[in-house]
PDB file of N, CA, C and O in Angstrom:
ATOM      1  N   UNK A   1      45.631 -26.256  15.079  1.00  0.00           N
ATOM      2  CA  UNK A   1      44.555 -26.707  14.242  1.00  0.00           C
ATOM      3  C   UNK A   1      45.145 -27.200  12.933  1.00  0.00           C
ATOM      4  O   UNK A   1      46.161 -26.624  12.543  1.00  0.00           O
ATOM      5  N   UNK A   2      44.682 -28.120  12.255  1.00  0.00           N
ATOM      6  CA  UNK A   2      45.149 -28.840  11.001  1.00  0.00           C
ATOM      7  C   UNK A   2      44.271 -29.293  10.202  1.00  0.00           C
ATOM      8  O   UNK A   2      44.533 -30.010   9.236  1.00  0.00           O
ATOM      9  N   UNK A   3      42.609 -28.735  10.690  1.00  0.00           N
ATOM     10  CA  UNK A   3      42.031 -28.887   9.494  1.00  0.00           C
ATOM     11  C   UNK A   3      40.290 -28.752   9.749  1.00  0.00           C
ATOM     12  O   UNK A   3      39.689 -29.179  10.735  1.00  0.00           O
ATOM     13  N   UNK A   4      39.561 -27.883   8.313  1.00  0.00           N
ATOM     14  CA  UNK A   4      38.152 -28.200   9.236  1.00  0.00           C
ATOM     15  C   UNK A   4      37.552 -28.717   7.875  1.00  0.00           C
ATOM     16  O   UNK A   4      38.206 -28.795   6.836  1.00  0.00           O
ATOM     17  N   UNK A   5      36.252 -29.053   8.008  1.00  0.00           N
ATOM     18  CA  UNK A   5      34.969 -29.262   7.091  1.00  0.00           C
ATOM     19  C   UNK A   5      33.615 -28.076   7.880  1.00  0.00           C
ATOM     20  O   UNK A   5      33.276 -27.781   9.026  1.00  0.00           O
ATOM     21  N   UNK A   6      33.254 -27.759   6.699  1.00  0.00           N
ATOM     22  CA  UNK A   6      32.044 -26.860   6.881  1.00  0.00           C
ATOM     23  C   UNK A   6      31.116 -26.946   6.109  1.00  0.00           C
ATOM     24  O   UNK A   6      31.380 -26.605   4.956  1.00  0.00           O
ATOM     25  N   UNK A   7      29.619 -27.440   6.409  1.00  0.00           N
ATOM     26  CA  UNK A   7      28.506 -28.274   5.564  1.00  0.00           C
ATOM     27  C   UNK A   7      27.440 -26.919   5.425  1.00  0.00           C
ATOM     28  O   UNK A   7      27.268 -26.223   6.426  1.00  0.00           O
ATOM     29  N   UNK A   8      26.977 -26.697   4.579  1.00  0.00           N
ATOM     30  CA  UNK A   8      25.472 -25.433   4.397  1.00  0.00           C
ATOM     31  C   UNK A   8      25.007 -25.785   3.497  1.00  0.00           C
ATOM     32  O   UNK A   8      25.467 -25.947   2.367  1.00  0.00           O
ATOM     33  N   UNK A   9      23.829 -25.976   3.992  1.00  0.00           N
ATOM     34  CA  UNK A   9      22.303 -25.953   3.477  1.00  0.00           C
ATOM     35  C   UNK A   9      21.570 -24.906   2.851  1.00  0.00           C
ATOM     36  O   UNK A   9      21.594 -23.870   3.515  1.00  0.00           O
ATOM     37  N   UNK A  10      21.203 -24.867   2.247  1.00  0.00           N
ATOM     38  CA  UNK A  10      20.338 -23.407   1.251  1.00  0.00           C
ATOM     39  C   UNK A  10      21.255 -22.276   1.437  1.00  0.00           C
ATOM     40  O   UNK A  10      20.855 -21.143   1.705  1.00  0.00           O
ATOM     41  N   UNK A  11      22.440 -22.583   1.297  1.00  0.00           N
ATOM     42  CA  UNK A  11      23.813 -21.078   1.323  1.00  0.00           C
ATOM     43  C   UNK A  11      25.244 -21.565   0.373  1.00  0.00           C
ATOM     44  O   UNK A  11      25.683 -22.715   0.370  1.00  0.00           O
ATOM     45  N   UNK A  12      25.563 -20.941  -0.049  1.00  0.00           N
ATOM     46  CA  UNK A  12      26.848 -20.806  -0.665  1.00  0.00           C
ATOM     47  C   UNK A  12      27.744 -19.575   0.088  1.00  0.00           C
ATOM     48  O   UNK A  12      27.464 -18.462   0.534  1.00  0.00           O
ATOM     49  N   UNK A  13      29.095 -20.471  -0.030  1.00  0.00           N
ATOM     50  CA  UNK A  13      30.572 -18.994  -0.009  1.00  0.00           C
ATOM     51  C   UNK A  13      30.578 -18.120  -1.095  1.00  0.00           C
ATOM     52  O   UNK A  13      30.995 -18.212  -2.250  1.00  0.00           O
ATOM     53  N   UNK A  14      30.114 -17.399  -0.563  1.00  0.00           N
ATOM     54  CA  UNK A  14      30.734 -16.137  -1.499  1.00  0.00           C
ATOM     55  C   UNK A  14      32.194 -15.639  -1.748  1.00  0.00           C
ATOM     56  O   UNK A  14      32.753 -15.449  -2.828  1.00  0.00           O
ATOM     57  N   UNK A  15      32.735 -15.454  -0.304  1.00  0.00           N
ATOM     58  CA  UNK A  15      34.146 -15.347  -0.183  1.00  0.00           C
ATOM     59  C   UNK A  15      34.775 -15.921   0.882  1.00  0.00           C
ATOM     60  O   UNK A  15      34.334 -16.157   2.007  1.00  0.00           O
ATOM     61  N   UNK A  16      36.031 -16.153   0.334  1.00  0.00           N
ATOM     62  CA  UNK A  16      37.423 -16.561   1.097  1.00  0.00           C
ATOM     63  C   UNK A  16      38.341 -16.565   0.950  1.00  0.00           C
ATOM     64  O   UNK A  16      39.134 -17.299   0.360  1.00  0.00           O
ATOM     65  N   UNK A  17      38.429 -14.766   2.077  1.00  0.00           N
ATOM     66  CA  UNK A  17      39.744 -13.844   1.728  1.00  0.00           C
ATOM     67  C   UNK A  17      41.025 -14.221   1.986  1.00  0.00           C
ATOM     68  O   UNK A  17      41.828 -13.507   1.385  1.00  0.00           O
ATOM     69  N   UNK A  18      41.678 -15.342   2.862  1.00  0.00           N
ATOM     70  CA  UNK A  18      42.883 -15.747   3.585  1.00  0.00           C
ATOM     71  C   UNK A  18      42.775 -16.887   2.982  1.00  0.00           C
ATOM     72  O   UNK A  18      41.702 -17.489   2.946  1.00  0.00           O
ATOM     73  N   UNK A  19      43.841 -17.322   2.445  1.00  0.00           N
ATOM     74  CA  UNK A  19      43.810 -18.685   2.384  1.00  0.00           C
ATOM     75  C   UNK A  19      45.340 -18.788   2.769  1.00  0.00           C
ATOM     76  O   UNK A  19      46.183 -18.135   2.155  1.00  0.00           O
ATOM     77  N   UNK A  20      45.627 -19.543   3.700  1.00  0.00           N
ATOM     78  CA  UNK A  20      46.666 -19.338   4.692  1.00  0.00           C
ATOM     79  C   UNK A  20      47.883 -20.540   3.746  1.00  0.00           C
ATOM     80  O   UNK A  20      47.209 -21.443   3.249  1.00  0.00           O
ATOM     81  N   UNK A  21      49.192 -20.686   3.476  1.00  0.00           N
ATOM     82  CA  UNK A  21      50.156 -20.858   3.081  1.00  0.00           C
ATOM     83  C   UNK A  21      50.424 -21.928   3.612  1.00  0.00           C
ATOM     84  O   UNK A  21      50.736 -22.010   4.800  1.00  0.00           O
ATOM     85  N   UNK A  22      50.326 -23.146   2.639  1.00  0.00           N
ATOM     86  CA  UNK A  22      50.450 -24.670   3.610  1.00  0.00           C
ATOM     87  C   UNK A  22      49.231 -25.389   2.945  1.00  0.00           C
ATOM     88  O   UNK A  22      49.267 -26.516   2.452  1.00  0.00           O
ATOM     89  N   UNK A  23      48.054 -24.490   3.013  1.00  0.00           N
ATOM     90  CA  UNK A  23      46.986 -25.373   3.200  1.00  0.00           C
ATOM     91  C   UNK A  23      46.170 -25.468   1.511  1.00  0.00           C
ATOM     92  O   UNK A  23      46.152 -24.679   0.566  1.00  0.00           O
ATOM     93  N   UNK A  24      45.562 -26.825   1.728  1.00  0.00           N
ATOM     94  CA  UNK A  24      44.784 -27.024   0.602  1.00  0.00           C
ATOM     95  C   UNK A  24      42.950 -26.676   1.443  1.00  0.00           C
ATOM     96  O   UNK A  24      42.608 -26.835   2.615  1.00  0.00           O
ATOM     97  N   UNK A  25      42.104 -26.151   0.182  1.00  0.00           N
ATOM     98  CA  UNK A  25      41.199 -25.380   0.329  1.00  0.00           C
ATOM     99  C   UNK A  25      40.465 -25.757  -0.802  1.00  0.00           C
ATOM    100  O   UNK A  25      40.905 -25.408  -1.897  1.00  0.00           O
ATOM    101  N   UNK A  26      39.186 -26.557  -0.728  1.00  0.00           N
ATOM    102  CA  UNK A  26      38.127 -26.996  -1.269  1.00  0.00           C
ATOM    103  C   UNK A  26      37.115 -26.784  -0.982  1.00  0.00           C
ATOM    104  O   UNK A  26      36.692 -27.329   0.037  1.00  0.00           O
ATOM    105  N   UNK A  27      36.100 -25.739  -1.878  1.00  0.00           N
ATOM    106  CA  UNK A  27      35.321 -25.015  -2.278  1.00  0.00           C
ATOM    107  C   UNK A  27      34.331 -25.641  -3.029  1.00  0.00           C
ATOM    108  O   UNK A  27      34.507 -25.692  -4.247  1.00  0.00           O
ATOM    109  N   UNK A  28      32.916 -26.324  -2.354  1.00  0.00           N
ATOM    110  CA  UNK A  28      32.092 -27.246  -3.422  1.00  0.00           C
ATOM    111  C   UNK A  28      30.711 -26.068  -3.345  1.00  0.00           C
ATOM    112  O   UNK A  28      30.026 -26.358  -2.364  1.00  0.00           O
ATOM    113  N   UNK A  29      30.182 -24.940  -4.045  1.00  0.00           N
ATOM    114  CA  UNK A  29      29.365 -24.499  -3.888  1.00  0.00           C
ATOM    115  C   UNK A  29      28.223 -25.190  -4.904  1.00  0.00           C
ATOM    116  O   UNK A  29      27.694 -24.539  -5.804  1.00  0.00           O
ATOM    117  N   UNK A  30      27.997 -26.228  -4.707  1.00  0.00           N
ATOM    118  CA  UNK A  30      26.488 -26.794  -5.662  1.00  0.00           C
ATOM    119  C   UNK A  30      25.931 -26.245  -6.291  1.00  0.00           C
ATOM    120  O   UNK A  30      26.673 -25.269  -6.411  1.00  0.00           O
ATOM    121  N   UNK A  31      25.010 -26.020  -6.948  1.00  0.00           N
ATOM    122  CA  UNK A  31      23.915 -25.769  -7.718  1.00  0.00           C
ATOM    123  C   UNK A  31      22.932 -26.374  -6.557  1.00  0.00           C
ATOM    124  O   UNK A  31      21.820 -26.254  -7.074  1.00  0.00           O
ATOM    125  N   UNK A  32      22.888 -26.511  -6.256  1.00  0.00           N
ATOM    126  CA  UNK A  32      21.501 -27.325  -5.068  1.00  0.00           C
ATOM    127  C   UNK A  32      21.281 -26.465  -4.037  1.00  0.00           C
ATOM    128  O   UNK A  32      20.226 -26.584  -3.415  1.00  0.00           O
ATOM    129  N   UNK A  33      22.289 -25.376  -3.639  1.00  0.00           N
ATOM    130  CA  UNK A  33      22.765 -24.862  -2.686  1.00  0.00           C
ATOM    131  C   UNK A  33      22.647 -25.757  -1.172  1.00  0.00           C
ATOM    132  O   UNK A  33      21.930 -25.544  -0.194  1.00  0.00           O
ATOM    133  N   UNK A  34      23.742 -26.917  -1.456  1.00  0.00           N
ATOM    134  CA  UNK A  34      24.389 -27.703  -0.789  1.00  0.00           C
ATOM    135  C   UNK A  34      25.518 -27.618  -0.498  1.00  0.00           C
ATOM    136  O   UNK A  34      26.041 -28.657  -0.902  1.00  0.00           O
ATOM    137  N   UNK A  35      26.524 -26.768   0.148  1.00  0.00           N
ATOM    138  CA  UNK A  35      27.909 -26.427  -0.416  1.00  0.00           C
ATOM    139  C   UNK A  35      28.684 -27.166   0.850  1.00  0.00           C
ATOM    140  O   UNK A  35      28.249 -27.292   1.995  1.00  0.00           O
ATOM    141  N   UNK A  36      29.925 -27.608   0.333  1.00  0.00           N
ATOM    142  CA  UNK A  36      30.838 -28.067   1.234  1.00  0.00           C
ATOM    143  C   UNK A  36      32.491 -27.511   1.364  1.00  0.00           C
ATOM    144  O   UNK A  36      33.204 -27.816   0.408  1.00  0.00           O
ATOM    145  N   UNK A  37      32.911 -26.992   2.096  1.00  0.00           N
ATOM    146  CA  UNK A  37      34.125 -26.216   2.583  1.00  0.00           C
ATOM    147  C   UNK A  37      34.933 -27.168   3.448  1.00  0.00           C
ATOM    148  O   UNK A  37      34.616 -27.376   4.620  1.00  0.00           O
ATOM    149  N   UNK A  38      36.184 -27.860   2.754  1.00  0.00           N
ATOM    150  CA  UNK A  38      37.132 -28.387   3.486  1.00  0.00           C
ATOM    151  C   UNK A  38      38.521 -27.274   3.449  1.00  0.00           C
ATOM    152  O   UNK A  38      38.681 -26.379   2.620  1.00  0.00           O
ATOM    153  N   UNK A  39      39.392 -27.603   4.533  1.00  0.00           N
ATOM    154  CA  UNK A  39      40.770 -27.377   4.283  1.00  0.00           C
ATOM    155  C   UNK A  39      41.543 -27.823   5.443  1.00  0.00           C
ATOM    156  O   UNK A  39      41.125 -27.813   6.601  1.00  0.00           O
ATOM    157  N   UNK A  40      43.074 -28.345   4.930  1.00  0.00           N
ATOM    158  CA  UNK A  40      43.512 -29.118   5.762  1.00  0.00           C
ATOM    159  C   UNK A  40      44.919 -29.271   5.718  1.00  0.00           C
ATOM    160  O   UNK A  40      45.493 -29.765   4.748  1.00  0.00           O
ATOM    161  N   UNK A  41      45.552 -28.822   6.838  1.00  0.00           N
ATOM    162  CA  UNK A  41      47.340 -28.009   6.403  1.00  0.00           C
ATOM    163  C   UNK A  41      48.166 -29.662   5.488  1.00  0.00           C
ATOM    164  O   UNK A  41      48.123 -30.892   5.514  1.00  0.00           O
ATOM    165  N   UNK A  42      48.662 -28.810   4.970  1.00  0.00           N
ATOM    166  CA  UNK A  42      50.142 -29.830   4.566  1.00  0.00           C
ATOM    167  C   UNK A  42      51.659 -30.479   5.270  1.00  0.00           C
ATOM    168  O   UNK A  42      52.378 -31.431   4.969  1.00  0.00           O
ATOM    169  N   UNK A  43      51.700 -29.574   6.194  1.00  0.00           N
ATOM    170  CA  UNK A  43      52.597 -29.229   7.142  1.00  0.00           C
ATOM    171  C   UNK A  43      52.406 -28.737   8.303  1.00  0.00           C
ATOM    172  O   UNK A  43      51.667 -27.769   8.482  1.00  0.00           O
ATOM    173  N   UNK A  44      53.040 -29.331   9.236  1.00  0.00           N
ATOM    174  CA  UNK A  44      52.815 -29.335  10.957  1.00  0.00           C
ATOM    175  C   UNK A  44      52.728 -27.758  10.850  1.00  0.00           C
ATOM    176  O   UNK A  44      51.730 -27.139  11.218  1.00  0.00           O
ATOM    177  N   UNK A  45      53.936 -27.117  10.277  1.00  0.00           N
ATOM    178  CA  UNK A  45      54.039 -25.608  10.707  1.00  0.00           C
ATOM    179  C   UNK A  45      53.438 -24.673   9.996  1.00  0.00           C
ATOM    180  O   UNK A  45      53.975 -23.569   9.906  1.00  0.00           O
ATOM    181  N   UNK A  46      52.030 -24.975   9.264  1.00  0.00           N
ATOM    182  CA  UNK A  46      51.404 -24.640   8.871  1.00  0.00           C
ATOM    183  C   UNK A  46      49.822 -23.827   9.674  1.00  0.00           C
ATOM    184  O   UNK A  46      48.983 -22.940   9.517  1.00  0.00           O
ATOM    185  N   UNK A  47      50.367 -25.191  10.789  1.00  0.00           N
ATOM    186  CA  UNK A  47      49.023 -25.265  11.721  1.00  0.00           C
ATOM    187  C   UNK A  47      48.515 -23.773  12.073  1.00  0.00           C
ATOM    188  O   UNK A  47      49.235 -22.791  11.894  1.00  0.00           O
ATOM    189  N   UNK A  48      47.273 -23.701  12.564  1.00  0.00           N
ATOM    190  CA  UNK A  48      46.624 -22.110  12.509  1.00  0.00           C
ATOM    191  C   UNK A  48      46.164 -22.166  13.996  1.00  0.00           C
ATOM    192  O   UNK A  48      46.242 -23.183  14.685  1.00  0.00           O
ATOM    193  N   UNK A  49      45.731 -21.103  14.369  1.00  0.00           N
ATOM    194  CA  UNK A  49      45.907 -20.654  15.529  1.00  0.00           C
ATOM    195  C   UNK A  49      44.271 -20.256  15.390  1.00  0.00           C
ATOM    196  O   UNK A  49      43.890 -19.762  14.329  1.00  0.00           O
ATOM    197  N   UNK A  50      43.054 -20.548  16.793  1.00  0.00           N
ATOM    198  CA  UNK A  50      42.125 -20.522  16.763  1.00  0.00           C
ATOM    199  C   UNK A  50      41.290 -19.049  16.052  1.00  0.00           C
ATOM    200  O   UNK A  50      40.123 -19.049  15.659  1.00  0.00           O
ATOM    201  N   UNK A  51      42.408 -17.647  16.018  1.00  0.00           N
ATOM    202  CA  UNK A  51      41.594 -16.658  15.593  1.00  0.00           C
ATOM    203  C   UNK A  51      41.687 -16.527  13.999  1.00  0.00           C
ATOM    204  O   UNK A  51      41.626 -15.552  13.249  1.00  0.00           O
ATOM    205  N   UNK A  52      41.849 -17.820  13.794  1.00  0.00           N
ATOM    206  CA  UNK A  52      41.739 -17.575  12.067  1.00  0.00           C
ATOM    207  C   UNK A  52      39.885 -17.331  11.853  1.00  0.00           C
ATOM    208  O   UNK A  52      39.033 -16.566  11.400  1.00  0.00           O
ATOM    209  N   UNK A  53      40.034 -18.228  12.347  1.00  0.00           N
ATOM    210  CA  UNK A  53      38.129 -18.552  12.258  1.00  0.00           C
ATOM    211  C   UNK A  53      37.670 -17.227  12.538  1.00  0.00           C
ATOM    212  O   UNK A  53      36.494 -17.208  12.175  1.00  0.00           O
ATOM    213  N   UNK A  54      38.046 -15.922  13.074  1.00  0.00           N
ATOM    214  CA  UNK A  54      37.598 -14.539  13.180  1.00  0.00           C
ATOM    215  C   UNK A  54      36.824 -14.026  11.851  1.00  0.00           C
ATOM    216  O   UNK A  54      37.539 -13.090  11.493  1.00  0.00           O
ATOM    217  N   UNK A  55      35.765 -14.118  10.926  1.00  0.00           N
ATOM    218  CA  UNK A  55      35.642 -13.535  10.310  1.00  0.00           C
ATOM    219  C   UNK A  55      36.460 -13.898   8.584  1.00  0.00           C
ATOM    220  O   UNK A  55      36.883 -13.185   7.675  1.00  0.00           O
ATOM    221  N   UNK A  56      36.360 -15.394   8.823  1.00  0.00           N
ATOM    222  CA  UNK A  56      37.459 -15.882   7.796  1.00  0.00           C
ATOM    223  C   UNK A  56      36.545 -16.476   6.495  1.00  0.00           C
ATOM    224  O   UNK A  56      37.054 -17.209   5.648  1.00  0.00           O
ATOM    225  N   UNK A  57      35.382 -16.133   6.463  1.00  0.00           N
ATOM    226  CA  UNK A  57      34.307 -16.584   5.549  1.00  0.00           C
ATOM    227  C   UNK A  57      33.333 -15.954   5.407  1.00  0.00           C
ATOM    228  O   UNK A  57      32.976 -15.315   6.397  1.00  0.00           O
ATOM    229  N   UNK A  58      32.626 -15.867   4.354  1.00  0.00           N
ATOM    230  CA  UNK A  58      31.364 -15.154   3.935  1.00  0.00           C
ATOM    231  C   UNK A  58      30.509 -15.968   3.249  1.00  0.00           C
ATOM    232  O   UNK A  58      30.969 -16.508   2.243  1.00  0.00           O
ATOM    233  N   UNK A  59      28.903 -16.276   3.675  1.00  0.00           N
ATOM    234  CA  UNK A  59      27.907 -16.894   3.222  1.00  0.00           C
ATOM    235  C   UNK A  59      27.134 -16.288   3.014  1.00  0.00           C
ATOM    236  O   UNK A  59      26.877 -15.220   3.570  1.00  0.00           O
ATOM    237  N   UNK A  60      26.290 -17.040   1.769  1.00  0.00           N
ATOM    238  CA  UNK A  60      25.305 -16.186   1.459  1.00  0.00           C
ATOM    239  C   UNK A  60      24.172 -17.072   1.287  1.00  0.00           C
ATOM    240  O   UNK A  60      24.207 -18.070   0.568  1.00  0.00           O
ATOM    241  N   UNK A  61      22.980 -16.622   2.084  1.00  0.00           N
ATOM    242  CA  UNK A  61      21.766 -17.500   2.378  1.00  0.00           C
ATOM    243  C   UNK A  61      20.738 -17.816   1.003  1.00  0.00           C
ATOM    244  O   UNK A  61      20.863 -17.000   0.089  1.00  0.00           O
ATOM    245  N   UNK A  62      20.184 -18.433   0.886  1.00  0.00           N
ATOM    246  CA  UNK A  62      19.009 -18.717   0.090  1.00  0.00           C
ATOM    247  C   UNK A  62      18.098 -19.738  -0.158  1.00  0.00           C
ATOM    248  O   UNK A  62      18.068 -20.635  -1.000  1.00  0.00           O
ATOM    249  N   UNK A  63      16.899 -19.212   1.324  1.00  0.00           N
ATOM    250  CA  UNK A  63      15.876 -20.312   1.054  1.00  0.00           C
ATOM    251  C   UNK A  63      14.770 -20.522   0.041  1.00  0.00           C
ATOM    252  O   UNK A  63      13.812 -21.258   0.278  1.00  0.00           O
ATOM    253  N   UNK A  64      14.925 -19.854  -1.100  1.00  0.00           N
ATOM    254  CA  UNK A  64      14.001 -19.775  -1.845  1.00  0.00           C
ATOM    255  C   UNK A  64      13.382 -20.756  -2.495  1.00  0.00           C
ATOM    256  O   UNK A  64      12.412 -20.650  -3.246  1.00  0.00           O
ATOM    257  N   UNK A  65      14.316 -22.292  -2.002  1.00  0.00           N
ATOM    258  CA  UNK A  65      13.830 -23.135  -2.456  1.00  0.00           C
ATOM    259  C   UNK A  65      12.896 -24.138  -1.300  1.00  0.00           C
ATOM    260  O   UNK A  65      12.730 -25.356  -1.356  1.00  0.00           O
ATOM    261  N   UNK A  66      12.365 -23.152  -0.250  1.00  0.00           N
ATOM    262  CA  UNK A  66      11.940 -23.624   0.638  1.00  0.00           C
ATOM    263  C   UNK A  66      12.511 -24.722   2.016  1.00  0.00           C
ATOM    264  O   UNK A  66      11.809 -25.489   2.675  1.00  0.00           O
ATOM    265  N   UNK A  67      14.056 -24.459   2.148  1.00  0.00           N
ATOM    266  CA  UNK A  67      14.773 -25.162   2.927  1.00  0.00           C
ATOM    267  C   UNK A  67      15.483 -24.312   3.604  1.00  0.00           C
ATOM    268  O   UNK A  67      16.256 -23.433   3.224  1.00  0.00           O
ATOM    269  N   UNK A  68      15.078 -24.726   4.887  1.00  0.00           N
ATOM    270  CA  UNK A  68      16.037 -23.864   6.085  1.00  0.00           C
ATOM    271  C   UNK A  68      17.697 -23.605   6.160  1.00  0.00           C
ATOM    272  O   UNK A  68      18.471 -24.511   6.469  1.00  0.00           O
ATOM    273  N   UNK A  69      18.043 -22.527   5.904  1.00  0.00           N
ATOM    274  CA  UNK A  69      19.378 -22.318   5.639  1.00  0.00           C
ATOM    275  C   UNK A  69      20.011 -23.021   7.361  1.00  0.00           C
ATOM    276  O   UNK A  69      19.463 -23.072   8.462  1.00  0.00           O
ATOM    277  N   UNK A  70      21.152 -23.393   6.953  1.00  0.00           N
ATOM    278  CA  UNK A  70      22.004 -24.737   8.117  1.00  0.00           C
ATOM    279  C   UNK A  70      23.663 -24.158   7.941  1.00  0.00           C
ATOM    280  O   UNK A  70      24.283 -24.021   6.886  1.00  0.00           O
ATOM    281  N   UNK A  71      23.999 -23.958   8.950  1.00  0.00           N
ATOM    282  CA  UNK A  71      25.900 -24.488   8.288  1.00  0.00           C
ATOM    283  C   UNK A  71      26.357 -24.818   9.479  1.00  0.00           C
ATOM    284  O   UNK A  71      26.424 -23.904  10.300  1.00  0.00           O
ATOM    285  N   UNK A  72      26.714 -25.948   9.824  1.00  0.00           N
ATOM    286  CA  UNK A  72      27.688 -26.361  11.005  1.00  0.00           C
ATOM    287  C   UNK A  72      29.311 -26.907  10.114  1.00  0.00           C
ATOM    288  O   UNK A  72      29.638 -26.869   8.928  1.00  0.00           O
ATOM    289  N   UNK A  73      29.895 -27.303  11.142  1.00  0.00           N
ATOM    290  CA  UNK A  73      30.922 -27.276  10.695  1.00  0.00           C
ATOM    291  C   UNK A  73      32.258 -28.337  12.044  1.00  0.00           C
ATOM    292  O   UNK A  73      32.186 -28.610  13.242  1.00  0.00           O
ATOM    293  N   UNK A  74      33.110 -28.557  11.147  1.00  0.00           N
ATOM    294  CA  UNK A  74      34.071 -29.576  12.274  1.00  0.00           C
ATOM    295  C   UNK A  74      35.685 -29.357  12.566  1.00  0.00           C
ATOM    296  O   UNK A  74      36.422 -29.459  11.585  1.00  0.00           O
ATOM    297  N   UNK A  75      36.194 -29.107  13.662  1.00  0.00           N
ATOM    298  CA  UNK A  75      37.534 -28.278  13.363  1.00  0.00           C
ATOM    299  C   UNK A  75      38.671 -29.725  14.060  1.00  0.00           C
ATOM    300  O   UNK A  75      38.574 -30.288  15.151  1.00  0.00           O
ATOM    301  N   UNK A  76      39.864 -30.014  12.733  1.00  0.00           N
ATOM    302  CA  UNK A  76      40.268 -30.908  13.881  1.00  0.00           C
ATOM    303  C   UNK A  76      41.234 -30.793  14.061  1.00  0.00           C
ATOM    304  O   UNK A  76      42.029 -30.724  13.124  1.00  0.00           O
ATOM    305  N   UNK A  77      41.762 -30.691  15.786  1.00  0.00           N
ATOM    306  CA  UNK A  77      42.960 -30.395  16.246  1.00  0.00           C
ATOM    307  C   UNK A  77      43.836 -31.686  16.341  1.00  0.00           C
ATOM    308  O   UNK A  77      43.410 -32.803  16.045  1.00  0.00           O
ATOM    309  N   UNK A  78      45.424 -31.359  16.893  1.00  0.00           N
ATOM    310  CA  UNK A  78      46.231 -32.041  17.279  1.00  0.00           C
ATOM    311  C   UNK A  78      47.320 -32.023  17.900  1.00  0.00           C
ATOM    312  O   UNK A  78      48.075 -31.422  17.137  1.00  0.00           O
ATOM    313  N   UNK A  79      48.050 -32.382  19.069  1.00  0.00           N
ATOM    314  CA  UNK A  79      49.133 -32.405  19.691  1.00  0.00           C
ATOM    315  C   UNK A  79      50.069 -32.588  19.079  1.00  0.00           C
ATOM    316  O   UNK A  79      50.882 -31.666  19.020  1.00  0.00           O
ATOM    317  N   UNK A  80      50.283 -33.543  18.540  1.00  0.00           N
ATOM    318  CA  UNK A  80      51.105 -34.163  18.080  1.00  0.00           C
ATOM    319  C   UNK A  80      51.655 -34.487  16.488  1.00  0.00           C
ATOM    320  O   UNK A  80      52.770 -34.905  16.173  1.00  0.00           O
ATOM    321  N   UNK A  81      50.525 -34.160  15.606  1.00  0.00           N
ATOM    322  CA  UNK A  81      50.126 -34.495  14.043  1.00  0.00           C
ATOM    323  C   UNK A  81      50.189 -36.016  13.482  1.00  0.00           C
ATOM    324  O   UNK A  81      50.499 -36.483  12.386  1.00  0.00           O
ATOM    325  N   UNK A  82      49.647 -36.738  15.031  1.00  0.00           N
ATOM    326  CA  UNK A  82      49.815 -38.102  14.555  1.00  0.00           C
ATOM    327  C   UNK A  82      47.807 -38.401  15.401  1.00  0.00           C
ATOM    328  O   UNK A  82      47.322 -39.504  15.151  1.00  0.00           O
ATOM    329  N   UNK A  83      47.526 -38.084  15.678  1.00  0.00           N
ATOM    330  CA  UNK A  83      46.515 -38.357  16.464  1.00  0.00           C
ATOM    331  C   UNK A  83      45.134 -36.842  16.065  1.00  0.00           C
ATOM    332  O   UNK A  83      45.142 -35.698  16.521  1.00  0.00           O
ATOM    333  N   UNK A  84      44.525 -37.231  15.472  1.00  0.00           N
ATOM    334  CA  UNK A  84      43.690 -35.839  15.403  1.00  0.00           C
ATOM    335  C   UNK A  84      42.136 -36.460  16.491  1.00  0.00           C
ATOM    336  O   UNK A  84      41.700 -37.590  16.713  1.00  0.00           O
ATOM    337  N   UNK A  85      41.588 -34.751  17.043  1.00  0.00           N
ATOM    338  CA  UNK A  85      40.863 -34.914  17.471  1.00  0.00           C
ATOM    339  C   UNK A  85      39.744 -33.830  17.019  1.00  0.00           C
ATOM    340  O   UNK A  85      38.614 -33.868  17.507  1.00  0.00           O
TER     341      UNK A  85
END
């Protein structure tokens, strides 16, 4: 793996305990509670191994502004580090 984006709607990160060695890690928690979570290695041998995602984030909901809390998210792999999928 070499890199994801993670989009939420009426939620913010609270926490994010690992931040794994290699990688850059961008943290947009809005005021809108619109928040956006990228990160994306620097180096091939950086790459992470699918059980990072175990428990590697903490959100915290809030529809109080009348909007359905959402978070999907996009993970992108690669063979090679020339071709992502």
């Amino acid at each position: 793996m070499v890199g994801f984006e993670i989009q939420i709607k009426s939620g913010r990160v609270v926490s994010f305990p690992t931040v794994p060695t290699g990688w850059d890690i961008s943290i947009d928690n809005d005021p809108s509670w619109d928040t956006q979570l990228r990160g994306s290695s620097k180096v091939g041998a950086a790459a992470l191994d699918v059980k990072f995602f175990g428990g590697f984030l903490v959100i915290e909901k809030d529809e109080s502004l009348g909007l359905k809390f959402e978070a999907k998210g996009e993970i992108i792999v690669t063979e090679d580090f020339e071709h992502g999928r």
